[in-house]
ZAKE-415865 format. One record per residue (C-alpha): residue in one letter; x, y, z. Coordinates in steps of 0.2 Angstrom, whole numbers, plus 5000, padded with zeros to 4 digits. Layout:
// ZAKE-415865
aXYZ;...
This chain:
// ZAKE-415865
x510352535656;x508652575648;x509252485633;x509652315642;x507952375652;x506952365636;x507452185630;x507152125646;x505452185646;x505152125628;x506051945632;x504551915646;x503251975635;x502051815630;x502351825611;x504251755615;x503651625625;x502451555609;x504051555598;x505051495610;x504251345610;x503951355591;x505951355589;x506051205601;x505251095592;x506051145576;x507651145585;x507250975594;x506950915575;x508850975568;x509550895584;x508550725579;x509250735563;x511050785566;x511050645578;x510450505567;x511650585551;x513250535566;x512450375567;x512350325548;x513950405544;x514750305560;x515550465567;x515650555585;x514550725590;x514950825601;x514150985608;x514751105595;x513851025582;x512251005591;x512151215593;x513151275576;x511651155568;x510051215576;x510751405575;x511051375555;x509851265553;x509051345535;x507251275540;x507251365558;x507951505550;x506851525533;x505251455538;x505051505555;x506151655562;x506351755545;x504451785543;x504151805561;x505551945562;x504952015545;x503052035554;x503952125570;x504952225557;x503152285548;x502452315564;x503852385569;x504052525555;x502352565556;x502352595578;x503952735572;x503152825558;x502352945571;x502353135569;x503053145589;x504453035581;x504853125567;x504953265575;x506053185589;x507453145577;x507153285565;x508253195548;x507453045538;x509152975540;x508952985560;x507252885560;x507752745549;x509352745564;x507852745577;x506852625569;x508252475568;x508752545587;x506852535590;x506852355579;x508552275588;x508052225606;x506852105593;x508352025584;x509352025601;x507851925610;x507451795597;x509351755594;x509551725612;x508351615614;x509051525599;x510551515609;x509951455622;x508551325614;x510351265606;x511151235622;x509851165631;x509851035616;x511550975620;x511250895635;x511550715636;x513150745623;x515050755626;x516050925628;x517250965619;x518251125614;x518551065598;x517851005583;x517250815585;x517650685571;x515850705563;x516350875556;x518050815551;x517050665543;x516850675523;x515750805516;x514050745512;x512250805514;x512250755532;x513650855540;x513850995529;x513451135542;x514651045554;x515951025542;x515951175534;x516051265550;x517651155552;x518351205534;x518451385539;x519851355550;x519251455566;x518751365584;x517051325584;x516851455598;x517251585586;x516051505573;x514651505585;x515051685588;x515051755570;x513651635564;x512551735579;x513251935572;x512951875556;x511151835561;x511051985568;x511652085556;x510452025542;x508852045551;x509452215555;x510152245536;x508352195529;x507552275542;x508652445536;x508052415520;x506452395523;x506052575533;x507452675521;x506152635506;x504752675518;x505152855517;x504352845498;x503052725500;x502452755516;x500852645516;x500252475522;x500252405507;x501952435504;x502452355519;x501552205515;x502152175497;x503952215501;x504052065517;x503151945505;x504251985490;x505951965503;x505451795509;x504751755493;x506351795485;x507351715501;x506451545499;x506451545482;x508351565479;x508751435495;x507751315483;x508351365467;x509651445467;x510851355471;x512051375458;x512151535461;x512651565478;x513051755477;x511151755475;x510551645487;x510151765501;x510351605515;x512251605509;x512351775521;x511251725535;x512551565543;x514351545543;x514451365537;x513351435517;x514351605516;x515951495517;x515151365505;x514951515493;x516351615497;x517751505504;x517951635517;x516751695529;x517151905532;x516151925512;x514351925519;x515052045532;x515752175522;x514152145510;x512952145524;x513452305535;x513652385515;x511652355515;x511452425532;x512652565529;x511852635510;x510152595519;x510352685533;x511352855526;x511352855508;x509552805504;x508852945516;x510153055509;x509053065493;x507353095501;x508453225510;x509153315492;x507153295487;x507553205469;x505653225467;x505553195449;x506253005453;x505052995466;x503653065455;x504152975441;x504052805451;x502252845456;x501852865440;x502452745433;x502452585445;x501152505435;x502452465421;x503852455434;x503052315441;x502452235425;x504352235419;x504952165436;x503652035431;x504251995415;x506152005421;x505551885435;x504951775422;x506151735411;x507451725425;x506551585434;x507051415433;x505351345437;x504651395419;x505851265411;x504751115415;x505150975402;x506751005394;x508551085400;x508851235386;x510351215378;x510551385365;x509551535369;x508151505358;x507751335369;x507551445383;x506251575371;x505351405365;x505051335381;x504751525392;x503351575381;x502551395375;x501151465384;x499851325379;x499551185366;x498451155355;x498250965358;x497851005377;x499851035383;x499451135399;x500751195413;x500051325424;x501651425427;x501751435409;x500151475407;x499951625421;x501751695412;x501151715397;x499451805403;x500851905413;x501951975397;x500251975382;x498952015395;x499852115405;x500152235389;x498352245384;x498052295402;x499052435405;x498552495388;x496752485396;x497052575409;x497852695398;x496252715387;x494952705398;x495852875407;x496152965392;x494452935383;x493652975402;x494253115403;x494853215388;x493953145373;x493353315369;x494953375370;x495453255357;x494053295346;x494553475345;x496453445343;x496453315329;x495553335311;x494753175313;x494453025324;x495352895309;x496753025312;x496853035329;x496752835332;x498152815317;x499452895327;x498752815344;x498852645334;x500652675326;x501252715345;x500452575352;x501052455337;x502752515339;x502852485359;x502052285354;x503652285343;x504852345356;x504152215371;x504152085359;x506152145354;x506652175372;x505852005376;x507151915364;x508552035369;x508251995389;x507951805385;x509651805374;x510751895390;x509851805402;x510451615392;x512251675388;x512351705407;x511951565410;x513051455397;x511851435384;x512351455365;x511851575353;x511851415339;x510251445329;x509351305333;x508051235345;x508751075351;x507151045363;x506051015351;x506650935337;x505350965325;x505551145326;x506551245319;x507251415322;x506551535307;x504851465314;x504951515334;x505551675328;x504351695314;x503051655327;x503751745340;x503851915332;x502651925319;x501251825324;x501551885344;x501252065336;x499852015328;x499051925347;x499552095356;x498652215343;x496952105343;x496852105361;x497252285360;x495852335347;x494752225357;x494952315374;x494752495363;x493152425356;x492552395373;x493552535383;x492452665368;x490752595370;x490752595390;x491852725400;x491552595414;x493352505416;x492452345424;x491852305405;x493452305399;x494052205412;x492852085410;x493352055391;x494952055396;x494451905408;x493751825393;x495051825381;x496051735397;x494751595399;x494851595380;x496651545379;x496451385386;x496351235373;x494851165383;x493951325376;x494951385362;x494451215353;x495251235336;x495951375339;x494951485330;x494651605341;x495851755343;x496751735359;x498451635364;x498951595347;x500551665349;x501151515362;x502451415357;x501351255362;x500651315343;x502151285336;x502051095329;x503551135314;x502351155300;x502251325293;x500551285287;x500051295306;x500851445307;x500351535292;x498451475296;x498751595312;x499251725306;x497851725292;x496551725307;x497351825318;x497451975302;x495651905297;x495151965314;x496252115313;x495252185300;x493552155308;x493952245323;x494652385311;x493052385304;x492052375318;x493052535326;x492852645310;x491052615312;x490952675330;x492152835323;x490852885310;x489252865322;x490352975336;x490753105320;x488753085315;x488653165334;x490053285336;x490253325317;x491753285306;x493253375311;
């Protein structure tokens, strides 16, 4: 009785009537729509098609009442993460159970009023307790929820029910998820970058994704897509209550067995966590594949890192990649710098014999770890093109120009020689300031600097690794790695001579 007491009181609070009548006129849209698709395809609606439409309609449900419930799930979380509550419950396994009871009579209110917008929107149609002709019609992009449906071989009664548990089920499972990796990042922030990164990942797979429904999310939030993907319906089931399940016992079990040094090792480490999502994310994506469809594995390396051009060729998702994966090393290795010559330079002094001998080793590591991302880059760009049916023929057939000894030439050894002069450019800067904002502010300038509006000529050291760069002449790529190697040994130069002023102080060890 206080269970039913609380979603009564929360269905008359106002921020339901607001999205109720939000979901109306979404819902008032579908119903517009389903009823001039029966009119073009000359075939009969009846009830059942109006309600199994608006409650798995994908706009509704991805645009309007996923972020909405992912906002009351944030809040949510953060109302239950009380010290009177944890004490309450006593197990972290217990308070994520209380947070989804806490977050439930939420799902249960806005799906109710999904039902009922639904039914309301059926008036002025026929009654049936059977499917009508429409969803027996041909399949085609205008009856495909309705027929679907049909195609799963249950009443629509029975459709309408499972498309609202599984509804359920999935705000509940994210929801899960959510507060069970809440126990180890228990911030705002976290919150925050974890529903963005959910919807973002949702909307991105309904778009693209598409041929591969096992990972388009919206395949397990309606009936009519999981049996689209599945040819069955009870997969998003078992999948779903396996999410709610793991999230809800198994996740908290850890936190319970205090694997600290995961934990720990995650905090220290996120930086590079999140910078390999990045480039993972990167090369997965189908929206840096603008011009061309790859054919063999190197197509897809070509066209991932093309970066920039030098006769003005310029996409911006290609661009901002590869600032991610070259940038995004030189970075890390700043922040790694700026800490370590902060705070134990002296240190260093006294351990090694010399500052040539202690930057040789920091060098040799540092060169080593630009060969392995560059390796690792190839290897993840390889696995990710066999999967999806791309050859291993050595040849890029996307630019016919180009061949494959000089994508990989470039690749590799002129790649290695971009990473190591952005690194001895942040080094230079990180050692004559101990301020990080100077070294970010160089790091802002070899960005603006890789543009071909700037970079005119391409003589200054900065992008000259994209693939834009490479035209199919060696000449062109030989003259890059001569300047990059030209500039290499300036910035050598220049550091040996900030080492032997810093010895002239602290003495030659």
């Amino acid at each position: 009785m206080r269970y039913c007491k609380k979603i009564l009181d929360e269905l008359l609070t106002w921020k339901w009537s607001i999205l109720f009548i939000v979901m109306f006129i979404f819902a008032r849209s579908q119903r517009q729509h389903i009823i001039d698709s029966s009119l073009f395809i000359q075939s009969r609606l009846n009830q059942w098609d109006i309600i199994i439409g608006i409650t798995g309609d994908p706009f509704l449900l991805l645009y309007l009442i996923l972020p909405s419930m992912l906002l009351l799930s944030c809040l949510t979380i953060r109302e239950t993460w009380k010290l009177n509550y944890l004490v309450r419950v006593q197990s972290w396994w217990k308070w994520v159970m209380y947070s989804v009871k806490s977050y439930s009579p939420f799902v249960l209110v806005c799906i109710t009023l999904l039902l009922i917008i639904s039914i309301l929107l059926t008036a002025g149609l026929p009654y049936d307790t059977n499917w009508s002709s429409y969803s027996s019609a041909d399949l085609s992009t205008f009856n495909y929820i309705s027929s679907f449906s049909k195609q799963s071989g249950l009443p629509p009664y029975v459709v309408l029910m499972l498309q609202l548990c599984l509804l359920i089920i999935f705000l509940l499972s994210v929801h899960a998820f959510i507060a069970a990796m809440y126990l180890y990042f228990s911030n705002l922030l976290y919150l925050g970058i974890s529903s963005f990164i959910i919807l973002f990942y949702i909307l991105a797979a309904f778009r693209y994704l598409r041929e591969f429904p096992k990972l388009n999310a919206f395949n397990y939030m309606t009936v009519h897509s999981t049996y689209g993907a599945y040819r069955a319906v009870y997969p998003a089931f078992v999948i779903l209550i396996g999410i709610l399940i793991t999230s809800i016992y198994v996740v908290p079990l850890l936190k319970k067995w205090r694997l600290l040094s995961i934990e720990i090792w995650i905090k220290a480490r996120y930086p590079y966590v999140g910078y390999a999502l990045l480039c993972l994310l990167g090369i997965t994506s189908p929206y840096l594949n603008p011009w061309e469809k790859s054919v063999t594995v190197w197509d897809t390396l070509y066209l991932r890192f093309y970066g920039v051009s030098p006769e003005g060729g310029f996409s911006l998702l290609s661009f901002m990649f590869y600032v991610v994966v070259f940038m995004g090393f030189v970075y890390l290795f700043q922040v790694y710098i700026t800490e370590y010559l902060s705070g134990r330079f002296y240190y260093i002094a006294i351990r090694h014999r010399s500052l040539r001998h202690w930057f040789a080793r920091l060098g040799s590591r540092i060169a080593l770890g630009a060969v392995t991302l560059l390796i690792g880059l190839i290897v993840l760009t390889i696995v990710v093109g066999l999967t999806s049916g791309q050859t291993l023929d050595l040849k890029i057939t996307v630019q016919p120009d180009v061949n494959f000894n000089q994508v990989l030439y470039h690749f590799l050894f002129n790649g290695w020689l971009q990473i190591m002069n952005g690194i001895m450019i942040v080094f230079i800067t990180a050692w004559l300031s101990k301020d990080a904002s100077y070294s970010l502010i160089a790091q802002a300038v070899l960005v603006l600097i890789i543009l071909p509006m700037i970079n005119v000529g391409s003589w200054l050291p900065a992008g000259l690794n994209s693939m834009g760069y490479v035209s199919g002449q060696w000449e062109d790529l030989l003259r890059i790695t001569g300047l990059l190697v030209v500039y290499l040994l300036i910035e050598l130069g220049v550091i040996l001579y900030l080492f032997s002023k810093r010895n002239a102080e602290i003495g030659n060890f």
